[in-house]
N, C-alpha and C positions, 0 to 999 in steps of 0.2 A: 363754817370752818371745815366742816365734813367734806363738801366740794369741793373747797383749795384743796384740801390737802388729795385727795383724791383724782386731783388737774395735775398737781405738781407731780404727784408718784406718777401719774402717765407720760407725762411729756419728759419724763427721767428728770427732773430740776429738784428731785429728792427723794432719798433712799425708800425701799423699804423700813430702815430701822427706824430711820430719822422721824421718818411717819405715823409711826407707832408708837415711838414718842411723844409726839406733839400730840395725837388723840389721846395718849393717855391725859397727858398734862390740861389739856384743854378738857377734857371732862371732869377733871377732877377742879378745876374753876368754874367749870358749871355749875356742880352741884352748888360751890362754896361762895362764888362772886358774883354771880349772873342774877339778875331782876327780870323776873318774869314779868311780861306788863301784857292783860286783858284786850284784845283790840274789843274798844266800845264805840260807842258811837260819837263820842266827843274827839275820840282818838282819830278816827276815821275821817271826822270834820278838821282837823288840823291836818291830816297827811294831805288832806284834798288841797286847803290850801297853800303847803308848803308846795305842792305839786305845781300849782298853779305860779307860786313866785319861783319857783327854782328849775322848773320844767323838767322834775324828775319822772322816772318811768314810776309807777304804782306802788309795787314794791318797796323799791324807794324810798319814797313818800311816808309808807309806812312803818319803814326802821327808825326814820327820822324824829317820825313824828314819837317812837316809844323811846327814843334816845334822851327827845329833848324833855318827855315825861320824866323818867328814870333824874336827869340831869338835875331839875328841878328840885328833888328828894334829896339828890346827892348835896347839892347847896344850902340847903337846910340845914343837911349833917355836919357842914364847913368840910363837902368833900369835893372834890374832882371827878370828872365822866370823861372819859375818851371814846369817841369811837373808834375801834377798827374797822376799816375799810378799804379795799384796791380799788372802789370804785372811784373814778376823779370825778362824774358829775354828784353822786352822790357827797363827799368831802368838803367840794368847794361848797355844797348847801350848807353842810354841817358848820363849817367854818365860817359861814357867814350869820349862820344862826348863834354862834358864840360857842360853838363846843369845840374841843379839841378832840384831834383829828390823829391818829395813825396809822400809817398806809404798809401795809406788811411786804408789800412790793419792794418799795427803799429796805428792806434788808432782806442781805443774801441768803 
């Protein structure tokens, strides 16, 4: 989140204020809404293969794989998991993996 926003203030596509907004706001959903998840080695056994079906870069692979962790928890709870993400090859894995998807691109 720190890099968009830190892309978008460079490339002028958002204020200073604006941006200092959104880090507020976004840290303040860290603390409150964000799942920290361990990369272990089971984690790492799944990113490998999501990587493998979805031909994601590493990375990737590894957000994916703590998404669909996390997502899993959330279902338990009778909740919902969204990713956020502007990446499209990332998303479309996501979406094919059965999570939903929001891409902060599609809004202004």
């Amino acid at each position: 989140m720190e890099s968009a926003l830190a892309r978008r203030l460079r490339s002028g596509s958002l204020s200073a204020v604006h941006a200092a907004a959104a880090r507020t706001l976004f840290r303040a959903d860290f603390r409150t809404r964000f799942h920290i998840v361990g990369i272990r080695a089971a984690l790492v056994n799944q990113a490998m293969r999501l990587a493998e079906r979805h031909f994601l870069r590493g990375y990737d692979a590894i957000h994916l794989a703590a998404a669909l962790q996390v997502h899993r928890r959330c279902l338990a709870l009778g909740q919902l998991l969204t990713l956020v993400s502007a990446d499209a090859d990332l998303n479309a894995a996501a979406l094919a993996e059965g999570l939903l998807v929001e891409d902060p691109n599609r809004h202004p």
